[in-house]
C-alpha positions in Angstrom: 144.2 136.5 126.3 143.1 137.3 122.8 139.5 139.1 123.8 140.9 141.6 125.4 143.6 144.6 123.6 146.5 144.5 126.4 148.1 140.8 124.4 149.5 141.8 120.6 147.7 138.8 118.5 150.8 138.0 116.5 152.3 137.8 119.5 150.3 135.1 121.0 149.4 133.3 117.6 153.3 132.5 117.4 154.0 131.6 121.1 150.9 129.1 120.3 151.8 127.3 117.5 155.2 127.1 118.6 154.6 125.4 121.6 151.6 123.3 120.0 154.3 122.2 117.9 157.3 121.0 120.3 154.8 119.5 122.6 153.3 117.5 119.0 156.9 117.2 118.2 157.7 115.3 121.7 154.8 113.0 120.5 156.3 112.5 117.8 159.4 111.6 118.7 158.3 109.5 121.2 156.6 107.0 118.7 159.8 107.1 116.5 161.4 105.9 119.3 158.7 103.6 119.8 159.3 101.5 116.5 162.5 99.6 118.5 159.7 97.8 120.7 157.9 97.0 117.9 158.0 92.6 116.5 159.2 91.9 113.1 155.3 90.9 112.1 154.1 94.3 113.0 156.9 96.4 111.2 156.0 94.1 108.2 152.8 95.1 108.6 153.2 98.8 108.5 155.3 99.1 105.2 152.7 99.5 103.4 151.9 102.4 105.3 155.3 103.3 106.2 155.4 103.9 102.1 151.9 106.0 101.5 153.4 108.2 104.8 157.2 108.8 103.3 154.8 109.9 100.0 152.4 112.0 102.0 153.2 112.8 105.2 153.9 116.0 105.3 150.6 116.9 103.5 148.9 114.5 106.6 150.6 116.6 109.0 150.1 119.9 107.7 146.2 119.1 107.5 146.2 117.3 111.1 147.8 120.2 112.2 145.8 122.8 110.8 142.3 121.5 111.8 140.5 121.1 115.3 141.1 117.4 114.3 142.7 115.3 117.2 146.5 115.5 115.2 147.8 112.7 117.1 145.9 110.1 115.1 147.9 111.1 112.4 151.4 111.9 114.4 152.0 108.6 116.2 151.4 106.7 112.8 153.8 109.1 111.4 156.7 108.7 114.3 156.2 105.0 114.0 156.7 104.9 110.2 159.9 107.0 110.6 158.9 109.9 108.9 161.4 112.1 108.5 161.3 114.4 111.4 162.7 118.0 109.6 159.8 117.2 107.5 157.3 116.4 110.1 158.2 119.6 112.3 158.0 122.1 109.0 154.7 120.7 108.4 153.1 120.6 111.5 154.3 124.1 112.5 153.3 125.8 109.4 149.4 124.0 110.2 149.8 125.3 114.1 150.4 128.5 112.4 147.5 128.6 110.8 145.4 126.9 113.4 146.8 129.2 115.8 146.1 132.6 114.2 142.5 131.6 113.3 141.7 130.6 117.5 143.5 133.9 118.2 141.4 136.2 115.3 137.9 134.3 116.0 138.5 134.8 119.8 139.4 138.1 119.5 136.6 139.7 117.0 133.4 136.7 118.3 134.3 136.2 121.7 132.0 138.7 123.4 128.7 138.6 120.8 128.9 134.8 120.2 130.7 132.8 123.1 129.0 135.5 126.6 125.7 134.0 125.5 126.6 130.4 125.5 128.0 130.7 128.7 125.5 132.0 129.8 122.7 129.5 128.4 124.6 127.3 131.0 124.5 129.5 134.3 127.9 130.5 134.0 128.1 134.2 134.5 131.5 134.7 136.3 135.0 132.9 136.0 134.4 131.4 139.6 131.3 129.2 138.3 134.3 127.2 136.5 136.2 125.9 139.5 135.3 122.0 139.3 137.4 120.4 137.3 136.1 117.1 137.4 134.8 117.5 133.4 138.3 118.3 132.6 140.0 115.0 134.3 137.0 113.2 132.5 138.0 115.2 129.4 141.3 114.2 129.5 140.9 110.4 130.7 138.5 109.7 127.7 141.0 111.4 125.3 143.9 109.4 126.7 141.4 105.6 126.3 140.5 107.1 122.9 144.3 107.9 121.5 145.7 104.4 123.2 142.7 102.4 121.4 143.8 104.0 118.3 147.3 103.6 118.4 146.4 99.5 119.5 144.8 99.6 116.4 147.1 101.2 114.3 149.4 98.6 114.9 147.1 95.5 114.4 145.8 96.7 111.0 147.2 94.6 107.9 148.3 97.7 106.2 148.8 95.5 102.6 145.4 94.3 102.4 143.4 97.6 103.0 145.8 99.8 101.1 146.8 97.3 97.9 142.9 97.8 97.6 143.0 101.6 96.9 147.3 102.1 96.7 148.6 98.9 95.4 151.8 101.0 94.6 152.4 100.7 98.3 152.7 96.9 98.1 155.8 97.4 95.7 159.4 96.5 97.3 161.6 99.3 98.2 165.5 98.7 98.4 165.2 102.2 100.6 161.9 100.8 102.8 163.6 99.6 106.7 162.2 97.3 108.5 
């Protein structure tokens, strides 16, 4: 929509990062929530984290946001720790913002000289040479093996012992931290 002149940019720049950001937001949300199923031995393990993410999370989710990075690495972490989620929404819509408006401006001003060619390196001249989906549904299947490996992971991680290496100040006892 933004190669063409009929869409206004700003226009479509804000539509995108606002709807980037409820659907991150739902993710997010959804591993707040997520916590309650967690045992006692992993929520101990996490408050080491759960302390360097209340310090830096909304730098974490402004950057995750911003970049092509896959954002959910950083926002089911976040959820689970109980950031707070004002915070978490501020951030990650001012890095869709920025995400978004870049896509919008490259796509706009490169689309023709640099991405035509590409396509058509690969034989793909006309829209209709993109009707199998089947990399797509592989696309999405690895994504969803990828994010559920990480978020295993997450949780099985002993938080204190790789970050009282580098952050021992995360170790420290909090009256505020919940378990």
């Amino acid at each position: 929509m933004s190669v063409g002149d009929q869409f206004d940019l700003h226009i479509l720049a804000l539509i995108a990062a606002i709807t980037a950001t409820v659907a991150k937001q739902i993710i997010f949300v959804i591993s707040y929530g997520g916590r309650k199923i967690m045992s006692e031995k992993t929520k101990n393990r996490m408050l080491p984290f759960q302390r360097l993410v209340k310090k830096y999370g909304a730098a974490a989710a402004f950057v995750a946001a911003a970049t092509p990075i896959p954002d959910d690495i950083v926002y089911v972490p976040l959820g689970l720790a109980k950031y707070n989620p004002l915070r978490f929404f501020i951030a990650t819509l001012t890095g869709k913002i920025v995400l978004c408006y870049a896509i919008v401006i490259l796509a706009h001003y490169l689309s023709g000289p640099v991405v035509d060619p590409i396509f058509e390196m690969f034989g793909i001249t006309e829209p209709e040479d993109l009707d199998d989906p089947t990399p797509i549904i592989i696309g999405i299947v690895m994504f969803g093996a990828v994010m559920t490996a990480v978020v295993v992971l997450m949780l099985r991680m002993d938080w204190g012992r790789i970050l009282g290496r580098f952050l021992p100040w995360t170790l420290e006892d909090d009256d505020k931290d919940q378990k």
